[in-house]
Biopython code that builds the backbone (N, CA, C, O; Angstrom):
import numpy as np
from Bio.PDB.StructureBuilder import StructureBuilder

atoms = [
    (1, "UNK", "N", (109.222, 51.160, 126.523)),
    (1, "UNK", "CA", (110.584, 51.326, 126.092)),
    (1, "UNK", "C", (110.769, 50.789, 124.678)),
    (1, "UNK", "O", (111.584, 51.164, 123.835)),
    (2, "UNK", "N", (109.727, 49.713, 124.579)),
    (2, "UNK", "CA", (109.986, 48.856, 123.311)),
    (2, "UNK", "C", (109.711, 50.015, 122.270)),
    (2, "UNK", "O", (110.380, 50.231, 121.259)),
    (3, "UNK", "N", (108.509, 50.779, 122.739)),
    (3, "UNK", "CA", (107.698, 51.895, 121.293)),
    (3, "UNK", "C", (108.995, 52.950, 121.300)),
    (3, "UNK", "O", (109.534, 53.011, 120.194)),
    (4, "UNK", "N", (109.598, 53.788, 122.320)),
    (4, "UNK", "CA", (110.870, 54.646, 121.605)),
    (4, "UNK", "C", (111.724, 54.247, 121.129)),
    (4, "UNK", "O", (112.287, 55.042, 120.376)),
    (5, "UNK", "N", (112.409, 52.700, 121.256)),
    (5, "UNK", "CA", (113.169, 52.258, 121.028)),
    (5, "UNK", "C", (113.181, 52.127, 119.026)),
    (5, "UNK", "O", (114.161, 52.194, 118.284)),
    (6, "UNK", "N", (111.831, 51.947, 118.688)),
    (6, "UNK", "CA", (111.319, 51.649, 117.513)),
    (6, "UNK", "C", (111.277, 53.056, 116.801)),
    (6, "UNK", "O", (111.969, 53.254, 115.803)),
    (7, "UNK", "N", (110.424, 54.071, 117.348)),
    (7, "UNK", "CA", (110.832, 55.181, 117.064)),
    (7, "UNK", "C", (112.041, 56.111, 116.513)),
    (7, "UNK", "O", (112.323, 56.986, 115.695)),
    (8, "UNK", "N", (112.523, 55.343, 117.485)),
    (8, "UNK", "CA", (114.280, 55.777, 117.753)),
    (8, "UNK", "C", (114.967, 55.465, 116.079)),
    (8, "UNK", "O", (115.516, 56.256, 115.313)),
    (9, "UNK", "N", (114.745, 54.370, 115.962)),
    (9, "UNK", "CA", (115.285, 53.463, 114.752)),
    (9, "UNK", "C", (114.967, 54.215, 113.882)),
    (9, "UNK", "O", (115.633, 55.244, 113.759)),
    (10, "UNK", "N", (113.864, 53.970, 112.995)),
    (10, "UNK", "CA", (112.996, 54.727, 112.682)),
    (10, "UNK", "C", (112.945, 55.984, 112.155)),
    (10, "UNK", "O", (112.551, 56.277, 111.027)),
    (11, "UNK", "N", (113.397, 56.795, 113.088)),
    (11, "UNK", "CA", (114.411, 58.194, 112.903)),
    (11, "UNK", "C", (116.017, 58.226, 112.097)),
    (11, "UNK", "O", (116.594, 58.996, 111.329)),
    (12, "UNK", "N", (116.255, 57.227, 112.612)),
    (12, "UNK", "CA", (117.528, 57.015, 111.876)),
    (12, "UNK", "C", (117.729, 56.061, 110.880)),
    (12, "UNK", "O", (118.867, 55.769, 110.512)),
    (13, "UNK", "N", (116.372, 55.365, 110.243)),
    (13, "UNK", "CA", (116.599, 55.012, 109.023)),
    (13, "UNK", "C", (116.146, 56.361, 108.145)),
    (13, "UNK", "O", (116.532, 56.479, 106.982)),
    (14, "UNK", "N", (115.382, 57.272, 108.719)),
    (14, "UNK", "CA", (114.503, 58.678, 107.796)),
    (14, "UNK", "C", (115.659, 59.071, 107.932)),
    (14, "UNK", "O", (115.992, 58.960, 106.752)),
    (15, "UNK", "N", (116.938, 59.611, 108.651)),
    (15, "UNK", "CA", (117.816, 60.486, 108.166)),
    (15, "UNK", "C", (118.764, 59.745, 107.051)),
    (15, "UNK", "O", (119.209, 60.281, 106.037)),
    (16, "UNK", "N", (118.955, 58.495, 107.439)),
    (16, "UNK", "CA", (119.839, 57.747, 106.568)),
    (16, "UNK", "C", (119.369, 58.131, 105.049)),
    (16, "UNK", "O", (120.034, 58.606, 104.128)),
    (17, "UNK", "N", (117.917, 57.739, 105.113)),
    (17, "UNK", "CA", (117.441, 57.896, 103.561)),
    (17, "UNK", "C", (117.431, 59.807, 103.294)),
    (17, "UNK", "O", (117.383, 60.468, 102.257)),
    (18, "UNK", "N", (117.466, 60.015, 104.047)),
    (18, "UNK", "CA", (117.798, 61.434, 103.711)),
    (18, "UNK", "C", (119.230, 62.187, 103.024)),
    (18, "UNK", "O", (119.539, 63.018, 102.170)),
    (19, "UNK", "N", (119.770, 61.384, 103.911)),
    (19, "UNK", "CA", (121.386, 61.502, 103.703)),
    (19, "UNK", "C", (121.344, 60.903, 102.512)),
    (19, "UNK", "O", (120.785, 61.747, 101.812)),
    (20, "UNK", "N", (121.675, 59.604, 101.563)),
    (20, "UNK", "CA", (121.778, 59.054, 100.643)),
    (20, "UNK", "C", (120.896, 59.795, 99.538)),
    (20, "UNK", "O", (121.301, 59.896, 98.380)),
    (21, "UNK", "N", (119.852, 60.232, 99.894)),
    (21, "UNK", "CA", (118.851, 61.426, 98.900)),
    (21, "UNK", "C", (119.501, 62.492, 98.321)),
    (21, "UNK", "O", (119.200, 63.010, 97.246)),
    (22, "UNK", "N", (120.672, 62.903, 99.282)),
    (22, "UNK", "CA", (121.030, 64.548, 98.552)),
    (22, "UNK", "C", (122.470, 64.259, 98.273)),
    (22, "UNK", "O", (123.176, 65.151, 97.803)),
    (23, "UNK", "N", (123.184, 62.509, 98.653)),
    (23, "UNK", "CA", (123.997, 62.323, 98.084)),
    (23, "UNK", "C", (124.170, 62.183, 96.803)),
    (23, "UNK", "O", (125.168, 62.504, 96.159)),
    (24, "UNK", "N", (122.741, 61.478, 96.243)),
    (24, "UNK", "CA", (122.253, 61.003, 95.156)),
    (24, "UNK", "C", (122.432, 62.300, 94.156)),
    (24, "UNK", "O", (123.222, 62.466, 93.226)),
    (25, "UNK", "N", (121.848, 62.789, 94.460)),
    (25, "UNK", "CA", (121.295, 64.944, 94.441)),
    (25, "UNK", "C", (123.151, 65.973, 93.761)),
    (25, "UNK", "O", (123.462, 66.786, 92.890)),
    (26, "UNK", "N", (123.739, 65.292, 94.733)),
    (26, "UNK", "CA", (125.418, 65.775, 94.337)),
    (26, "UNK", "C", (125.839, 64.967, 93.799)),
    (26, "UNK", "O", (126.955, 65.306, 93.405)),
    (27, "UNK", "N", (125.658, 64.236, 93.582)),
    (27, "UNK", "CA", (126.498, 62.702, 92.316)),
    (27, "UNK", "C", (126.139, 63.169, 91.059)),
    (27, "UNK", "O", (126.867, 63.377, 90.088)),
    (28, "UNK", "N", (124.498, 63.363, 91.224)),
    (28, "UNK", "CA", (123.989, 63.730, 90.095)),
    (28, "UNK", "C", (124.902, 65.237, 89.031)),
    (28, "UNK", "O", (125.564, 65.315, 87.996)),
    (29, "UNK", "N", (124.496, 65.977, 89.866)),
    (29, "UNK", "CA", (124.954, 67.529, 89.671)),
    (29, "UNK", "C", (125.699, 67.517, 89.454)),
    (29, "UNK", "O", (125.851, 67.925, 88.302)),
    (30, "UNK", "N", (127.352, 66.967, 90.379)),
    (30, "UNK", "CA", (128.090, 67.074, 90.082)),
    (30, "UNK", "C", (128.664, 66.079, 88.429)),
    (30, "UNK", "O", (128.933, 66.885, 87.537)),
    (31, "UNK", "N", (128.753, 65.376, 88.221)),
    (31, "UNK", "CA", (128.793, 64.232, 87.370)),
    (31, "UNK", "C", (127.981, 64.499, 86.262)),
    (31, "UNK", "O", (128.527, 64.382, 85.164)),
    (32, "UNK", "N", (126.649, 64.874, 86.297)),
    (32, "UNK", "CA", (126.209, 64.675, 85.070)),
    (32, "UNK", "C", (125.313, 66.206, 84.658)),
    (32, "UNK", "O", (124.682, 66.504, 83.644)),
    (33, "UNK", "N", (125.581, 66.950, 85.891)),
    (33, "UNK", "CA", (124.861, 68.437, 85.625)),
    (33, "UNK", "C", (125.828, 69.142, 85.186)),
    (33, "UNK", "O", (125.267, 70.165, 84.793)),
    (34, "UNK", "N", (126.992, 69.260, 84.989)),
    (34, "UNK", "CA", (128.213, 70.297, 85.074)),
    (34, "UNK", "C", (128.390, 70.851, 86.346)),
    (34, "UNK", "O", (129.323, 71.595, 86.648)),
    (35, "UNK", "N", (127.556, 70.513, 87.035)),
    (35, "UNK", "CA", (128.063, 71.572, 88.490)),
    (35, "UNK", "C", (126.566, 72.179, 88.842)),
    (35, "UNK", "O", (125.435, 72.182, 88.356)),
    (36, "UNK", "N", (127.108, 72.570, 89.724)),
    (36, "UNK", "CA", (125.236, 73.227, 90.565)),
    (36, "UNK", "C", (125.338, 74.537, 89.860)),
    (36, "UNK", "O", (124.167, 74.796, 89.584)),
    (37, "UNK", "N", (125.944, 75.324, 89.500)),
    (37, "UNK", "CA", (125.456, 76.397, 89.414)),
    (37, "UNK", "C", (125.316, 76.423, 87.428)),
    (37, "UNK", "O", (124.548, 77.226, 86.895)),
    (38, "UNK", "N", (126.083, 75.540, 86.671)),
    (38, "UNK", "CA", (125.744, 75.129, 85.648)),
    (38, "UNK", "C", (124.507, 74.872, 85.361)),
    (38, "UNK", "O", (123.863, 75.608, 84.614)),
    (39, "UNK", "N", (123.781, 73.298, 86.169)),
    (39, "UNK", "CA", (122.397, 72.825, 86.289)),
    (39, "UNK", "C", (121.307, 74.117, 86.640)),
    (39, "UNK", "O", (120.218, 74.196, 86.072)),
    (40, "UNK", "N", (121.756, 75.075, 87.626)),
    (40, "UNK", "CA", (120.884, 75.834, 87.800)),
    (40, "UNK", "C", (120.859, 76.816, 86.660)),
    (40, "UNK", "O", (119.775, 77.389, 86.547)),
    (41, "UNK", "N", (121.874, 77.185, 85.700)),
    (41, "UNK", "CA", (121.636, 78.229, 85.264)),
    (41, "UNK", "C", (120.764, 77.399, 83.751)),
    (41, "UNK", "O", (119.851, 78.024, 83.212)),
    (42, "UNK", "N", (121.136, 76.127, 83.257)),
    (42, "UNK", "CA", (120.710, 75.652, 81.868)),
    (42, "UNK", "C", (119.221, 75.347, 82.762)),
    (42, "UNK", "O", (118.849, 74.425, 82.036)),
    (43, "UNK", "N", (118.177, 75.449, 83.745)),
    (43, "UNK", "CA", (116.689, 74.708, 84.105)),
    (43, "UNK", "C", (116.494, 76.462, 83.849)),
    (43, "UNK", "O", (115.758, 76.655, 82.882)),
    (44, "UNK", "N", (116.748, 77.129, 84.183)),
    (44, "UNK", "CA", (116.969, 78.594, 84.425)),
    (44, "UNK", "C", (116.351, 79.255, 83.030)),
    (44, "UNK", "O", (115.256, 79.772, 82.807)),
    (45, "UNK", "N", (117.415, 79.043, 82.255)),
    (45, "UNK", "CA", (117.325, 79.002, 80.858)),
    (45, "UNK", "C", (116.411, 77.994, 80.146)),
    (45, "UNK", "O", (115.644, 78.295, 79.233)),
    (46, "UNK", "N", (116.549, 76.957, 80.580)),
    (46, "UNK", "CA", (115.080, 76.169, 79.356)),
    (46, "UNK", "C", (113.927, 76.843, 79.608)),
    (46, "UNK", "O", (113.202, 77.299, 78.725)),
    (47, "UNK", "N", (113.669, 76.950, 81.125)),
    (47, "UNK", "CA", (113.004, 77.980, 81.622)),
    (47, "UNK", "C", (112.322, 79.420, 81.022)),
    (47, "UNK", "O", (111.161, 79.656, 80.688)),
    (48, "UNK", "N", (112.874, 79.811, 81.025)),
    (48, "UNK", "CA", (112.764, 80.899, 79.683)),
    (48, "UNK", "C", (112.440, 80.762, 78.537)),
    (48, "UNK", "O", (111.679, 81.555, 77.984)),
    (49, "UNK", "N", (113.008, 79.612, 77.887)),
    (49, "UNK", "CA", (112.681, 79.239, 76.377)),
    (49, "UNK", "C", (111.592, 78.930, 76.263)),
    (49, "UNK", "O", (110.912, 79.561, 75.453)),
    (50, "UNK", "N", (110.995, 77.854, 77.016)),
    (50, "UNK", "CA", (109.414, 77.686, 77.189)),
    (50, "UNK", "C", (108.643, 77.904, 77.715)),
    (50, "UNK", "O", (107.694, 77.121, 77.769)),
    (51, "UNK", "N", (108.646, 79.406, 78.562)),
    (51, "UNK", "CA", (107.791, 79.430, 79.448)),
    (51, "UNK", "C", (106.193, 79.549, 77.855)),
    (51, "UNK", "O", (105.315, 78.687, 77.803)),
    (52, "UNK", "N", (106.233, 80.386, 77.148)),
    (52, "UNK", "CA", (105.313, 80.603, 76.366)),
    (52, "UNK", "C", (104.406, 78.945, 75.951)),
    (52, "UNK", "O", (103.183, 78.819, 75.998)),
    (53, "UNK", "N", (105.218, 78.037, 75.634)),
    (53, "UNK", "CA", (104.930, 76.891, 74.856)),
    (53, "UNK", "C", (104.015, 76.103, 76.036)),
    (53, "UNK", "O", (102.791, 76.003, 76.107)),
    (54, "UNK", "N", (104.915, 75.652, 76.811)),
    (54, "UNK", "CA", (104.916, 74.918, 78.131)),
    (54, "UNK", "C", (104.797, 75.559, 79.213)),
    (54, "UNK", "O", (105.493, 75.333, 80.202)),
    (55, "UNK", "N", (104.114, 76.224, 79.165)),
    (55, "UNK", "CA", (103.672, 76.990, 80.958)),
    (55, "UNK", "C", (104.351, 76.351, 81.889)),
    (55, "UNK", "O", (105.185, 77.106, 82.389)),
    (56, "UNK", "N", (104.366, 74.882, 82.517)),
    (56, "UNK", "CA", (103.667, 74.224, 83.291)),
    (56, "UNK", "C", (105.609, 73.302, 83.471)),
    (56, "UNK", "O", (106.283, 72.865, 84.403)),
    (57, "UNK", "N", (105.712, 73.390, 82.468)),
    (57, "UNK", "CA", (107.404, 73.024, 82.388)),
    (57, "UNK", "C", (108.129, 74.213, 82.736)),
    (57, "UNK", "O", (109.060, 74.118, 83.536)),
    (58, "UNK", "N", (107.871, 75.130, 82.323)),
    (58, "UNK", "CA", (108.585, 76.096, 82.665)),
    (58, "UNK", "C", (109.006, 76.494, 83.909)),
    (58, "UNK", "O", (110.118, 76.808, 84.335)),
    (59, "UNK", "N", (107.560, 76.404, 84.586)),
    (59, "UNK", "CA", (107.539, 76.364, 86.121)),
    (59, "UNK", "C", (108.112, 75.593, 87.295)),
    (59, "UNK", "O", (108.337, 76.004, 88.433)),
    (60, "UNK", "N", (108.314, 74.298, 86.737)),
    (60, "UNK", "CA", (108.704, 73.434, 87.302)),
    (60, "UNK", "C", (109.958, 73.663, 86.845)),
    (60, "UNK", "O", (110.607, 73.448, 87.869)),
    (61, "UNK", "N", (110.861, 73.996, 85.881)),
    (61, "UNK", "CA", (112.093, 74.515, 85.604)),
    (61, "UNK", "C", (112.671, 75.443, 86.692)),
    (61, "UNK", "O", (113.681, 75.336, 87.387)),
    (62, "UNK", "N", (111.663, 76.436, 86.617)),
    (62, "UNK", "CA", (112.058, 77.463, 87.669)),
    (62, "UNK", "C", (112.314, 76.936, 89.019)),
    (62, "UNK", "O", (113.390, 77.084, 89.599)),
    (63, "UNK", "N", (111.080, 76.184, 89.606)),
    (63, "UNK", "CA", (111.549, 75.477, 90.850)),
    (63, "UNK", "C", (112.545, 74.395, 91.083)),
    (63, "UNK", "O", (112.813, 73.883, 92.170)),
    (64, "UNK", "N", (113.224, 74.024, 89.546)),
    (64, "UNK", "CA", (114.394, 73.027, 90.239)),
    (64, "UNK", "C", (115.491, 74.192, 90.424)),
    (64, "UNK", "O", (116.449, 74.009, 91.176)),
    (65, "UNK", "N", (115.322, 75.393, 89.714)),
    (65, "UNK", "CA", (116.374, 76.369, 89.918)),
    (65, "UNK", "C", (116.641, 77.139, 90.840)),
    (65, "UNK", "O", (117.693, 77.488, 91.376)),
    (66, "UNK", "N", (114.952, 77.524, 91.068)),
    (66, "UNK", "CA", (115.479, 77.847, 93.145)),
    (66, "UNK", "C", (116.049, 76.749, 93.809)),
    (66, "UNK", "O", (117.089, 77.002, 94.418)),
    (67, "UNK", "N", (115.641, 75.617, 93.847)),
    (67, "UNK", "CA", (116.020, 74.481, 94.313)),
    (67, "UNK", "C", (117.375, 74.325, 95.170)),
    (67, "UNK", "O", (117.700, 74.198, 96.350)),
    (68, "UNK", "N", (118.023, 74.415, 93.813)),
    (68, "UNK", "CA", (119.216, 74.268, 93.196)),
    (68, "UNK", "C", (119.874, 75.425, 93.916)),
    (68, "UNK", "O", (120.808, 75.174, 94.677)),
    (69, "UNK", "N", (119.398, 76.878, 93.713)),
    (69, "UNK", "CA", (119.949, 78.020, 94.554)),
    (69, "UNK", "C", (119.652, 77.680, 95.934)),
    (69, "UNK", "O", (120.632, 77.943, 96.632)),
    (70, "UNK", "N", (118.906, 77.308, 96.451)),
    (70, "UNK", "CA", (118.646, 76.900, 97.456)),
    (70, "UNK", "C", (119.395, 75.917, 98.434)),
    (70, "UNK", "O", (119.689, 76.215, 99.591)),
    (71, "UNK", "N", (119.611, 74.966, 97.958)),
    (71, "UNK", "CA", (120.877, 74.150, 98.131)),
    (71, "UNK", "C", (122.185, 74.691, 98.247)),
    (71, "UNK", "O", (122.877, 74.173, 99.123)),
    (72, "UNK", "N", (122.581, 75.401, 97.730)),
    (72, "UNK", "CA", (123.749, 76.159, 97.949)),
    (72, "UNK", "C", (123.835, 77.421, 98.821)),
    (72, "UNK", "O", (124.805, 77.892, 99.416)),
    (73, "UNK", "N", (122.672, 77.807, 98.746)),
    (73, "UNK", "CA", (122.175, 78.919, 99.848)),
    (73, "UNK", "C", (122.262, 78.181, 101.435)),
    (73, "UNK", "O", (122.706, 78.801, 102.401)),
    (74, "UNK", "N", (121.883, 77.105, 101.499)),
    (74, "UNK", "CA", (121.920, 76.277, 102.788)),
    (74, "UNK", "C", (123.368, 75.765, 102.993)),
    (74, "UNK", "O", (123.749, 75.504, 104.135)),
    (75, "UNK", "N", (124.036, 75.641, 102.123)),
    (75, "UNK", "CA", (125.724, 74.615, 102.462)),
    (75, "UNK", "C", (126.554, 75.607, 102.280)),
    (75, "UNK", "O", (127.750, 75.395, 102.080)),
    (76, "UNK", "N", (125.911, 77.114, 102.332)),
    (76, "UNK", "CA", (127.317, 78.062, 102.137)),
    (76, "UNK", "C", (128.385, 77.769, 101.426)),
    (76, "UNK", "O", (129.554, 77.529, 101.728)),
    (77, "UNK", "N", (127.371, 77.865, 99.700)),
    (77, "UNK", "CA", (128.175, 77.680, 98.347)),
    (77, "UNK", "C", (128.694, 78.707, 98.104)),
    (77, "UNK", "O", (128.022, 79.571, 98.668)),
    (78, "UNK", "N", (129.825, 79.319, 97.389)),
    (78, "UNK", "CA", (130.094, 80.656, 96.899)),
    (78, "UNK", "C", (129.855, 80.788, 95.389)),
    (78, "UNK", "O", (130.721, 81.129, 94.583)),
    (79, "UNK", "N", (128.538, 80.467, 95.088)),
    (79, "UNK", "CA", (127.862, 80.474, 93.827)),
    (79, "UNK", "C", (126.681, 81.768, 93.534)),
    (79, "UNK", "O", (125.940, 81.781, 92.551)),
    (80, "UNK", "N", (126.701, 82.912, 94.706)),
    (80, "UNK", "CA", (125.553, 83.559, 94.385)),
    (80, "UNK", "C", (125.155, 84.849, 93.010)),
    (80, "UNK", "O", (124.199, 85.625, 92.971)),
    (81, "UNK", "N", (126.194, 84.688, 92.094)),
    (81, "UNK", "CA", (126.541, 85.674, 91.442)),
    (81, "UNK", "C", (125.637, 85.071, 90.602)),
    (81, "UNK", "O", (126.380, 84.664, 89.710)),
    (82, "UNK", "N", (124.280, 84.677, 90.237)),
    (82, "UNK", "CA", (123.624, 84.451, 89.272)),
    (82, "UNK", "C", (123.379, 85.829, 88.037)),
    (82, "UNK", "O", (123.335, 86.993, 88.436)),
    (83, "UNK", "N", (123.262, 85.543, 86.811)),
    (83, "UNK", "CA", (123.016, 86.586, 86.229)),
    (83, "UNK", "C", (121.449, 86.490, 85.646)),
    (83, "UNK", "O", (121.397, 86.731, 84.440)),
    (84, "UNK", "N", (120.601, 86.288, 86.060)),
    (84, "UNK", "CA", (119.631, 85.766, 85.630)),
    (84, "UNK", "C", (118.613, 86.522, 87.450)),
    (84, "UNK", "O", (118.957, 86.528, 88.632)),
    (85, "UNK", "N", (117.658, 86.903, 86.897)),
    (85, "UNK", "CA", (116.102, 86.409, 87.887)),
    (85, "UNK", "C", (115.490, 85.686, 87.676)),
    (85, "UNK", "O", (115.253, 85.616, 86.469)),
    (86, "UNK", "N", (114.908, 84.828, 88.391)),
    (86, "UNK", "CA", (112.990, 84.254, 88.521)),
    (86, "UNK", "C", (112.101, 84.918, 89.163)),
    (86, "UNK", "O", (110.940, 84.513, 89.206)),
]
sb = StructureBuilder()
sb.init_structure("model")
sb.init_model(0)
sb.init_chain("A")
sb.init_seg("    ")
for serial, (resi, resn, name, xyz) in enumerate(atoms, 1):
    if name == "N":
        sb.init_residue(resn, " ", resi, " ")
    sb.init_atom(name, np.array(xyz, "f"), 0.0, 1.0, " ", f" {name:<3s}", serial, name[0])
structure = sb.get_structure()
């Protein structure tokens, strides 16, 4: 009983830190990104600017921008009007 009990905990310190993770995640965005669909569209765009220079940035640009679409794709944002592909 003692080992689920620990388990148990355990679980609910991983969601806690989970929770505080994507609070962190919307403090951010909101506050210092302009907004999610702002943040997504300027990683979007640097994105583009360097893919030639910086391969390797670029890419990782792109994936904070799915990310980012992604996130809003999951919380049923009404942000999907991107004008842009990856």
């Amino acid at each position: 009983m003692l080992f689920n009990k620990n388990k148990r905990e355990l679980k609910n310190i991983c969601a806690s830190n989970e929770i505080r993770r994507l609070q962190l995640l919307e403090n951010a965005v909101i506050n210092y990104g302009g907004g999610l669909l702002q943040l997504e569209l300027r990683a979007a765009n640097q994105a583009t600017i360097l893919r030639q220079r910086e391969p390797e940035t670029a890419e990782l640009l792109d994936d904070i921008a799915l990310y980012l679409h992604d996130v809003a794709a999951t919380g049923r944002l009404d942000i999907y009007n991107r004008k842009y592909s990856l």
